[in-house]
C-alpha positions as CSV (number, residue, x, y, z in Angstrom):
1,X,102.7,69.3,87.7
2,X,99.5,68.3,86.3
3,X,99.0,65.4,83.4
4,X,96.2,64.8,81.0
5,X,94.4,62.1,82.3
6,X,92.6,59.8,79.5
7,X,89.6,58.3,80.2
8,X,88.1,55.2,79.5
9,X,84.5,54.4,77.9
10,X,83.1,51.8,78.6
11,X,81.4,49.7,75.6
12,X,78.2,48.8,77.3
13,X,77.1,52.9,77.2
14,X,77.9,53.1,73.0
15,X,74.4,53.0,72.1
16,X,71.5,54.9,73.8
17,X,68.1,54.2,75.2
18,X,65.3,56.3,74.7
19,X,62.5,53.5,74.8
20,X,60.0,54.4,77.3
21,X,61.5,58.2,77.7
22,X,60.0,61.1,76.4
23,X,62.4,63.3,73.6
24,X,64.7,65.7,75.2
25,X,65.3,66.7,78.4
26,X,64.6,62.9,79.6
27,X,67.4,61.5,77.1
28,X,69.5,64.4,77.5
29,X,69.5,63.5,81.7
30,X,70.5,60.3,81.3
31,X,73.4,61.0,79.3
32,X,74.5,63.4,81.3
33,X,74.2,61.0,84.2
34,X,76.4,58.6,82.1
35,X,79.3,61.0,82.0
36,X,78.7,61.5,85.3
37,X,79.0,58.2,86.3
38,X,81.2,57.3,84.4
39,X,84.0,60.0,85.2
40,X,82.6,59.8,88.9
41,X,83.3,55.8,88.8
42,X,87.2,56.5,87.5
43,X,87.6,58.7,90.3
44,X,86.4,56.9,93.1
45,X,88.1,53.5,91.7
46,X,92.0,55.4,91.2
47,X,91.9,55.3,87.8
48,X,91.5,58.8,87.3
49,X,94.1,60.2,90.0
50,X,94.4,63.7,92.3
51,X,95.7,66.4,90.2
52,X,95.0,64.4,86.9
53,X,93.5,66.8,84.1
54,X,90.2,65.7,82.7
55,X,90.3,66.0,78.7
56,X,88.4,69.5,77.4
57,X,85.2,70.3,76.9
58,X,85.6,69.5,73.2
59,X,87.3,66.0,73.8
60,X,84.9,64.8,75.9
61,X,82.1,65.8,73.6
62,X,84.2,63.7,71.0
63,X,84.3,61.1,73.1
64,X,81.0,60.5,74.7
65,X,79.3,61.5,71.5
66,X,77.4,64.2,72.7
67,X,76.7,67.4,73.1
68,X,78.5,70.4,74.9
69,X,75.8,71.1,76.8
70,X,75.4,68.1,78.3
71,X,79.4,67.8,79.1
72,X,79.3,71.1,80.8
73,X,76.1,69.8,83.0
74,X,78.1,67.1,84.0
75,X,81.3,68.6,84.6
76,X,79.1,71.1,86.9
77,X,78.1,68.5,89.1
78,X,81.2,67.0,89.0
79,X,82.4,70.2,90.5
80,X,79.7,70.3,92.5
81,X,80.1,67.4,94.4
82,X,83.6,68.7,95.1
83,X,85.2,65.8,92.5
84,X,86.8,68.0,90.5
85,X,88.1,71.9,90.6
86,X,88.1,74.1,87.5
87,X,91.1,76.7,87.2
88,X,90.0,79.2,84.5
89,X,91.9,79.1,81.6
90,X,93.7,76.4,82.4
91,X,91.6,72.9,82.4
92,X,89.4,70.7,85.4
93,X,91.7,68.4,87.7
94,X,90.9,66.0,90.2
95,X,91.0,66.8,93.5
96,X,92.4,65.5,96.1
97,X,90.5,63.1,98.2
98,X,90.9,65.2,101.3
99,X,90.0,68.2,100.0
100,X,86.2,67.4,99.1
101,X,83.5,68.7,101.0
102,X,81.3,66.3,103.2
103,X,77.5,65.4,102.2
């Protein structure tokens, strides 16, 4: 049915930039725009596939080396944007392409 989808991080976003940005909020934006990207960039290129399972809240945390918070912001606009779809209790999958919404 559905598979675990692994994803890949990339080794240029390891390390963090926080010259010229204010503490907080401003660093914690651009690392949620990372995931975003990131996820968002596996999607669009195939890698990450319809119906493949993103890894958990936890594992992604793990992963990107940050905090829940900021995996649950981008995991929102992920499911904003009509990327992904959340089935409670279960995990977030990709969706197919034909099934996002426009604009």
């Amino acid at each position: 049915m559905y598979q675990q989808a692994s994803l890949c991080l990339r080794q240029e976003f390891v390390t963090w930039s926080t010259e010229g940005a204010d503490q907080g909020e401003d660093v914690a934006k651009s690392k949620t725009q990372w995931i975003i990207d990131d996820i968002g960039g596996q999607i669009e290129s195939g890698r990450l596939k319809p119906g493949d399972q993103l890894p958990s809240t936890a594992e992604l945390r793990a992963q990107y080396g940050v905090s829940i918070t900021v995996v649950r912001n981008a995991v929102q606009w992920l499911k904003a944007k009509g990327l992904v779809e959340g089935l409670s209790g279960v995990g977030v999958f990709v969706v197919e392409h034909g099934e996002r919404p426009k604009g």
